[in-house]
C-alpha positions in Angstrom: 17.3 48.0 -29.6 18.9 44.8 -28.5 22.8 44.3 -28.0 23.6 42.2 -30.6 26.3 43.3 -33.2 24.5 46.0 -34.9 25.0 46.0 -39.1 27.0 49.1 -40.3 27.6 50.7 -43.6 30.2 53.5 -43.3 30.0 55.7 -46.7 33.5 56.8 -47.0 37.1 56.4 -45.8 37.7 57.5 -42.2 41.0 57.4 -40.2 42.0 53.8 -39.6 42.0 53.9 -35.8 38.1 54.6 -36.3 37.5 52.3 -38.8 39.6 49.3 -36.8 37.7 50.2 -33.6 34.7 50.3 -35.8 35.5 46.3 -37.0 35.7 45.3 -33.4 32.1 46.6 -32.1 29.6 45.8 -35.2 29.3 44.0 -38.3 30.8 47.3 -40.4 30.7 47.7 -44.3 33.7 50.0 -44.7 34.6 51.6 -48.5 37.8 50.4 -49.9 37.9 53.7 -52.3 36.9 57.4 -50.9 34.4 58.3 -53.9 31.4 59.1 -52.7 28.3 57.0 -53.3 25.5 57.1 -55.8 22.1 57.9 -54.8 21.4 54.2 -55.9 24.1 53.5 -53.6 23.3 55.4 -50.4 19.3 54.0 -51.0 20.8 49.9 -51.0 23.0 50.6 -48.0 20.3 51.8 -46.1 18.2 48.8 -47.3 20.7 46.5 -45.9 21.8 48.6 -42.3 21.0 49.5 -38.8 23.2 52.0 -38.9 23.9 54.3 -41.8 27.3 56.6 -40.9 27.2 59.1 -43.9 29.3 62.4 -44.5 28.4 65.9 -46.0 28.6 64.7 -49.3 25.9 62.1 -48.7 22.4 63.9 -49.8 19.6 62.2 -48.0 16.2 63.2 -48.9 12.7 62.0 -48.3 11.9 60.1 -51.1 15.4 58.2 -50.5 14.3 57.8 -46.6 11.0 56.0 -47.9 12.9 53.8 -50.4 15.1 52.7 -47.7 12.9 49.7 -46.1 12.1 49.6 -42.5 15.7 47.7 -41.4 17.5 51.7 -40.9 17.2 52.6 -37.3 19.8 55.2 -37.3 22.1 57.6 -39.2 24.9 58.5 -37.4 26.5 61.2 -39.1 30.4 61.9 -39.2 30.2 65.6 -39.2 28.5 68.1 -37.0 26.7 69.9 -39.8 23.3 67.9 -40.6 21.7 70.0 -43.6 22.0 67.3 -45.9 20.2 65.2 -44.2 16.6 65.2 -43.9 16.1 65.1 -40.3 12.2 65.6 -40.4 11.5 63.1 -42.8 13.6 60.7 -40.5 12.0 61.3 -37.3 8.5 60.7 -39.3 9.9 57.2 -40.7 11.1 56.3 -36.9 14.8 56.8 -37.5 16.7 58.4 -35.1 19.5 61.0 -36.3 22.9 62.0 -34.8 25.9 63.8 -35.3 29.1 65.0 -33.8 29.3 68.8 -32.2 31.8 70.8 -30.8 34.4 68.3 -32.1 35.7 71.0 -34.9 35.6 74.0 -33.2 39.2 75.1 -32.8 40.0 73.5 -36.1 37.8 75.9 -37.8 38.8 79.1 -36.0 42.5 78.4 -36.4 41.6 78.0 -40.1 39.2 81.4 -39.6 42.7 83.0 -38.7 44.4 81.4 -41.4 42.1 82.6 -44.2 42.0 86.1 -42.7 46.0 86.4 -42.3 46.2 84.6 -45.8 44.2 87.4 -47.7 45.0 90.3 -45.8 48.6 89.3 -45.7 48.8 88.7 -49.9 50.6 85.2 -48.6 49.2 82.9 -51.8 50.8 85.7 -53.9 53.8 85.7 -52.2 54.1 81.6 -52.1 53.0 81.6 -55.9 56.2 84.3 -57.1 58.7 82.0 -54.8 57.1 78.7 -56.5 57.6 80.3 -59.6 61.1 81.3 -59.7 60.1 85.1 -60.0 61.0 86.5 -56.8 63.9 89.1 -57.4 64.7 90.0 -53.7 62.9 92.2 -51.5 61.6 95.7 -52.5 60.3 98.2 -49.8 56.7 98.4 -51.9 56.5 94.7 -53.1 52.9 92.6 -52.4 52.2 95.1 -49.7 49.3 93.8 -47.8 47.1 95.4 -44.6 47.7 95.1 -40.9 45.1 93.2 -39.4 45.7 94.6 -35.5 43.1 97.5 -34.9 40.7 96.2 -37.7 37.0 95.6 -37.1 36.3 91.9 -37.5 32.2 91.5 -37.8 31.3 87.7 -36.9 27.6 86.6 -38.2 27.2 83.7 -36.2 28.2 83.5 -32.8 27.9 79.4 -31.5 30.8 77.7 -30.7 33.1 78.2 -33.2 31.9 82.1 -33.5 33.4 82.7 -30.1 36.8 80.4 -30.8 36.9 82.8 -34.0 36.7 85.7 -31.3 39.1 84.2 -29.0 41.8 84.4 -31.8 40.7 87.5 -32.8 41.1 89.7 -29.5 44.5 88.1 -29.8 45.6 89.7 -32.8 44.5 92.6 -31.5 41.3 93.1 -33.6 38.0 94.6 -32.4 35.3 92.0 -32.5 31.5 92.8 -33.0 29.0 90.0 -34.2 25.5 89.5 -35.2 23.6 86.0 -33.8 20.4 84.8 -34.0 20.3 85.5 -30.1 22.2 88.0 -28.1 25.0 86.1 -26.1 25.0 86.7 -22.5 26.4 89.6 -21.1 29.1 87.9 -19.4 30.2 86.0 -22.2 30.3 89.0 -24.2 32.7 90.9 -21.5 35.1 88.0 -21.7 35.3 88.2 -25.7 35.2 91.9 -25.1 32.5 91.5 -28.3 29.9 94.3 -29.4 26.3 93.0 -30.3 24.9 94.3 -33.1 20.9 93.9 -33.8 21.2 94.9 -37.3 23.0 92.6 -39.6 22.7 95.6 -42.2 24.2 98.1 -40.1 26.8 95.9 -38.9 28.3 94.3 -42.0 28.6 98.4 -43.4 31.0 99.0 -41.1 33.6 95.8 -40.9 37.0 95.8 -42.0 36.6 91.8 -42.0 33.8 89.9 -42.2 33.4 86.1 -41.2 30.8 83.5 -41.6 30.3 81.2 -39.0 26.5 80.3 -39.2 25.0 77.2 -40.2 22.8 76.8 -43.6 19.3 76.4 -42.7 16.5 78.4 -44.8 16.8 81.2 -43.1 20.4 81.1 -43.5 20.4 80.8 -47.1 21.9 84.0 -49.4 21.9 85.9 -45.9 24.6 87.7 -47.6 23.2 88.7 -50.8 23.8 91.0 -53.7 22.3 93.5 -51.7 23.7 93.2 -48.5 27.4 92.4 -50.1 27.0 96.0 -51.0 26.9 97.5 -48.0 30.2 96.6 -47.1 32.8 99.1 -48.0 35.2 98.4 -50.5 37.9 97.8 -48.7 36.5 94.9 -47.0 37.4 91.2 -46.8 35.1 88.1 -46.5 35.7 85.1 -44.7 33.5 81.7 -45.1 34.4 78.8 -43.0 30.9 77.7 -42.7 28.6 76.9 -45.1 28.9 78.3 -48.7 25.5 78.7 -49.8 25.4 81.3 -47.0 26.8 83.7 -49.4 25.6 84.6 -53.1 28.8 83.4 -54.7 28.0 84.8 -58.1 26.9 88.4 -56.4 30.4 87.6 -54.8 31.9 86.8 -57.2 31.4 90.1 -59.6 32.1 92.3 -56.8 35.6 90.8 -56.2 36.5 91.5 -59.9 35.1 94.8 -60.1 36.9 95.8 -57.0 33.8 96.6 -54.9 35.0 94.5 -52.1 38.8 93.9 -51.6 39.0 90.1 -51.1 37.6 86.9 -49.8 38.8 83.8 -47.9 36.5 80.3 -49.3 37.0 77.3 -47.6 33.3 76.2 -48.7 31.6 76.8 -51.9 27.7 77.5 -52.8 27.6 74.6 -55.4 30.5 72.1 -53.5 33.0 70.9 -55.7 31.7 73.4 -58.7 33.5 76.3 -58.2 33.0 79.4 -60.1 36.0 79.7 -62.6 35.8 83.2 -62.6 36.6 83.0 -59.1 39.3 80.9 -59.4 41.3 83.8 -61.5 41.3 86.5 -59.0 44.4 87.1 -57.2 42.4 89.0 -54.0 40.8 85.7 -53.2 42.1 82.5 -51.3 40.6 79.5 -51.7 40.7 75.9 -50.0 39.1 72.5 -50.8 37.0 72.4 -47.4 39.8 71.8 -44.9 38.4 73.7 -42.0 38.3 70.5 -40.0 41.0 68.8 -41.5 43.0 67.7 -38.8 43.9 64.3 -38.2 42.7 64.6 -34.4 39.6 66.4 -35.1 38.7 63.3 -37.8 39.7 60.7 -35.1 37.3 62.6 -32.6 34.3 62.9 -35.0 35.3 59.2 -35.5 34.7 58.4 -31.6 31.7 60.5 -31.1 29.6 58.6 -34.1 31.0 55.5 -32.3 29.5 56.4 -28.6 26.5 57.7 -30.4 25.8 53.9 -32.1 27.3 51.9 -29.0 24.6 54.0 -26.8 22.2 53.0 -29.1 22.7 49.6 -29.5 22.8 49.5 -26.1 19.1 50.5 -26.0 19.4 53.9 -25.1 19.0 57.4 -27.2 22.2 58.7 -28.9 24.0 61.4 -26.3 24.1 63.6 -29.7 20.9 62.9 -31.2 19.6 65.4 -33.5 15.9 66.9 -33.4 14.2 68.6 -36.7 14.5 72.2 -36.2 17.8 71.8 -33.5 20.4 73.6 -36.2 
């Protein structure tokens, strides 16, 4: 690719130290609202680019990739996960993919933590009787919660952020097991002081805690289904930082209200911004609007790696976090 000023179309807001540095290296496109775009929308900005920066809530499929001309040489992804974009489909057309790992790690397992402490801990109920005016003083039985020191904490998922999560955990004084795709060395375990399991089923029946920390892929999808949600006891709480269609949120869902689990921590959804009302009404759950990787430095960092990624490129060289079909 030659060096000239490549054209950019940047699909939503970002932090204004990215977008500024953005203005400075290429002819950018930058969105003065932070809606996101219509598939019409996403299909003429790929017409028109070089270089497509989209988010998770940009859906790129096939049949857009073919109406999108031959002028798109690359999507550079803000965000590490890359399941709404068809990667494949890309590749086939001659249009390289990227994204930007390891950038949220920490910011996800602090908010791992967070989600864990928030549901064991009642702390939403608390804040909602001081916010409310109802709080009468303390009372030695009043929104009792569970210690979370000596509990079993049951990972599915053990990349990067799956081991941060650890980390936090053997802090708190928690017993870590996990179930991955591929058994983690055996020195990495020792340092997490983490107990393999082989058997998802046999490992999810015996958690206190459960988090998710795998990405959606097919294989990925509904791995904790009606039937698996049942093997947990009912004293268990589950934890989703990752992806929510990892979860059957309606099997979910009904076993929160009929008390055959004892809570759940959302920060991701199966159906995005459509959440389930009935989930919405129950006091044992906590959820967030995706804010796992909210932090202002994480955002500037995705915002520099997608940079690098398109500078390498125009420089005529393959992105340093290109992304291959079948890589996540």
């Amino acid at each position: 690719m030659p060096s000239d000023r490549l054209s950019v179309v940047v699909t939503r807001r970002l932090p204004e130290v990215v977008e500024t540095r953005m203005k400075e290296l290429f002819d950018v496109e930058l969105r003065d609202d932070d809606t996101p775009l219509s598939r019409e929308q996403l299909i003429d900005a790929m017409k028109s680019a070089d270089v497509l920066v989209p988010t998770l809530t940009d859906q790129i499929d096939s049949g857009m990739l073919a109406a999108a001309g031959d002028k798109l040489k690359l999507i550079a992804n803000y965000g590490a996960g890359i399941d709404h974009v068809d990667v494949q489909t890309a590749r086939q057309r001659g249009v390289l993919v990227s994204n930007t790992p390891g950038v949220v790690t920490d910011d996800t397992a602090d908010m791992t933590m967070a989600l864990i402490l928030g549901v064991t801990r009642r702390i939403p109920e608390g804040l909602s009787v001081m916010q409310s005016g109802d709080w009468a003083g303390w009372a030695p039985t009043a929104l009792l919660g569970g210690r979370v020191g000596g509990r079993r904490l049951g990972i599915l998922g053990m990349g990067q952020i799956g081991q941060a999560v650890a980390l936090r955990a053997r802090a708190f004084g928690m017993q870590v097991h996990y179930h991955n795709r591929k058994r983690l060395r055996q020195s990495v375990e020792e340092s997490l002081e983490a107990t393999y399991w082989e058997s998802l089923d046999q490992m999810v029946a015996r958690m206190d805690i459960l988090s998710i920390n795998c990405p959606h892929t097919p294989s990925t999808f509904h791995l904790m289904n009606a039937r698996r949600l049942k093997l947990m006891k009912p004293s268990a709480v589950i934890v989703n930082t990752s992806r929510g269609e990892v979860i059957d949120e309606n099997a979910l869902t009904r076993m929160l209200r009929s008390g055959e689990l004892a809570g759940a921590g959302l920060d991701v959804f199966e159906r995005g911004a459509e959440i389930n009302p009935r989930l919405r009404e129950l006091k044992n759950v906590v959820l967030l609007p995706h804010m796992g990787s909210a932090t202002l430095e994480g955002r500037i960092e995705m915002g520099e790696k997608v940079i690098i990624n398109i500078k390498t490129f125009a420089d005529g060289h393959r992105p340093p976090d290109q992304v291959l079909p079948g890589m996540l």
